[in-house]
N, C-alpha and C positions, 0 to 999 in steps of 0.2 A: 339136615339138608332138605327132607320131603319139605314142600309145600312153600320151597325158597324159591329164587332166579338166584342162575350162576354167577352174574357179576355181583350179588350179595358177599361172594366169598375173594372179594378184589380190594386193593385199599380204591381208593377217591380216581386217582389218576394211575396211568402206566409210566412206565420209564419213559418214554419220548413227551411226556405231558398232558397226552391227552386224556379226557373224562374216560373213565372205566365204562360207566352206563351208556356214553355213545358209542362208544367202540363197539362193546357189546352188541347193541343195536343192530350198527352198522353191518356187523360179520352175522348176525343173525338172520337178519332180512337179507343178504346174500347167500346165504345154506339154502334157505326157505325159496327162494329164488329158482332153486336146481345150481346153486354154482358151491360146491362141496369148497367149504374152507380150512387153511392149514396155517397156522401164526402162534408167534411165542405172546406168552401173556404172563402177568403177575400176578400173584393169587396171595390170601393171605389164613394164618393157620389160624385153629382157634386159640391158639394163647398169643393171636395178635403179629407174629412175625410173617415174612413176605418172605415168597419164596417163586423159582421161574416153573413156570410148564408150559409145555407146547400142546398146542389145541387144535383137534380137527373135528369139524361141524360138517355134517351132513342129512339129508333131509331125504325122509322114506312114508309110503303112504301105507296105511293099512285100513282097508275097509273103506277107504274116500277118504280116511282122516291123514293129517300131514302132520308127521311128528320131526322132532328134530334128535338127529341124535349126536351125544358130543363125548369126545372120549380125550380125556386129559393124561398129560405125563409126565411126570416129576422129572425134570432136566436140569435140576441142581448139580450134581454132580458134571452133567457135562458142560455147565456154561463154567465151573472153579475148572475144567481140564484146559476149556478154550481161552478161558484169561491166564493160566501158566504157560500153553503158547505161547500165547502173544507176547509175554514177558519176556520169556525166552528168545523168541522171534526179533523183539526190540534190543534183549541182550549182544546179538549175532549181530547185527544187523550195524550197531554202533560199537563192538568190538574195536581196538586199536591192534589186536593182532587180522593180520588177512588169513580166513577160512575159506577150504575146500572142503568140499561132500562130493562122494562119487557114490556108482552103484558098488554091485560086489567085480563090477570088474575093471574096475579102474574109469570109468566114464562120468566125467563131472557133470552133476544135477544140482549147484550151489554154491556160488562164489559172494561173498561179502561186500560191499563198498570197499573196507580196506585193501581187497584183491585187487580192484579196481585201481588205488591210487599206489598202491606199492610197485606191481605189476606192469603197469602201461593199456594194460586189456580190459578192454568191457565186459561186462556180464553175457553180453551176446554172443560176442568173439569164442566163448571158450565153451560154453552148455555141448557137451555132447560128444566132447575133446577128451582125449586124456591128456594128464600133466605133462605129457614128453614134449608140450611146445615148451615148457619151462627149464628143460635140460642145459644147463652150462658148457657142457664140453668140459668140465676142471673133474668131472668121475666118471671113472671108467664104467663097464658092464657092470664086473662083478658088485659093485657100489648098491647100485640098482636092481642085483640081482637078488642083494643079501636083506635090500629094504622091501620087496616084495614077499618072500617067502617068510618074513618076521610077522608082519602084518597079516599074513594070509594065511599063518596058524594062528591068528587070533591073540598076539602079541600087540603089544603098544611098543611104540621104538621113536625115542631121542635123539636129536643129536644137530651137528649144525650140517647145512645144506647150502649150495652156491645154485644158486636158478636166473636165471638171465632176464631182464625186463624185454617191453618189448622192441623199444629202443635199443635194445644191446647189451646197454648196461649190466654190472654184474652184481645181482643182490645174495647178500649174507644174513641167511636166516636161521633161526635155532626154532629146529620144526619138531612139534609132537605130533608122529601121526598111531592113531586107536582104531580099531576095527568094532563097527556097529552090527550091534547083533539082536535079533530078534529073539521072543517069550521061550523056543526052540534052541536058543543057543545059535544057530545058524547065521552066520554073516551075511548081511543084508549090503554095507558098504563099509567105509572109509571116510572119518574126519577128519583133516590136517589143520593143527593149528600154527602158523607160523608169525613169528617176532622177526621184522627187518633188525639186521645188528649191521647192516654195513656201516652206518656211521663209525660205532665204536669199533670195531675190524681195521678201518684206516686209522682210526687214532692211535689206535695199539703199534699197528704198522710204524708210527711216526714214531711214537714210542721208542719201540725196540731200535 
């Protein structure tokens, strides 16, 4: 490493395209400037493989002389954590069942597109609400009372549910709802995943 330049240890170009040696430049004569820099970079190992780090360049004098100093950090592991989000995130996101999140007390922090279209209600409509604007009128308290205290010893609980769109309408759901729990064991919230079955609920009806 003595006796190199840092961009020696970068392929040709970065992810976005551009030349490694101007970038470099670039963010250098910006440290050297007085304007302290912070950006992800690609670096590459000596047996040739690339890998991410985040770089912060900053510039300090000693004696008159202006040195640069730059302290590098392997963030491999967190840019593989942020692309399993993301996955996950696009998983949710295009789900065909409609998902709720709440905190640990019942207060919605995340509704899906499918909530959207099952439902009648916007994402807006509902952040901050609990699910009681979904209630049907078809179960009683204790219904309600038997589905909270399951969940909230840390139970998962199945089973079908009638929740009312916002039109009125009454939808037939077969809902899992799991209690999300923190490295502590402590419940942080509540996920529901719910399946519209009204279709097949009046077919059956017709049925029988």
């Amino acid at each position: 490493i003595l006796g190199k330049r840092p961009f020696e240890f970068s392929p040709p170009d970065q992810p976005d395209g551009a030349s490694s040696i101007d970038r470099a430049k670039e963010k250098v004569d910006l440290a050297l400037s007085g304007k302290p820099q912070c950006f992800e970079w690609r670096n590459t190992r000596p047996d040739g493989t690339d890998f991410d780090v985040e770089v912060n360049l900053s510039s300090f004098a000693v004696n008159g002389e202006v040195y640069l100093l730059v302290i590098v950090r392997d963030i491999t592991e967190r840019k593989k954590a942020e692309a399993q989000i993301r996955r996950l995130v696009t998983a949710i996101e295009q789900a065909a069942e409609d998902i709720i999140i709440t905190d640990a007390g019942g207060v919605i922090e995340y509704v899906n597109p499918a909530f959207e279209s099952v439902t009648g209600y916007s994402r807006r409509e509902v952040l901050g609400k609990t699910p009681r604007f979904l209630t049907s009128g078809l179960h009683d308290r204790e219904f309600y009372r038997n589905l909270w205290q399951t969940i909230s010893e840390g139970k998962v609980l199945s089973g079908t549910i009638v929740n009312r769109r916002k039109d009125g309408a009454f939808i037939h759901e077969e809902s899992t709802v799991s209690p999300l729990v923190d490295a502590s064991g402590a419940i942080t919230g509540y996920i529901a995943l719910n399946r519209d079955v009204t279709r097949q609920v009046q077919l059956e009806s017709q049925l029988h």
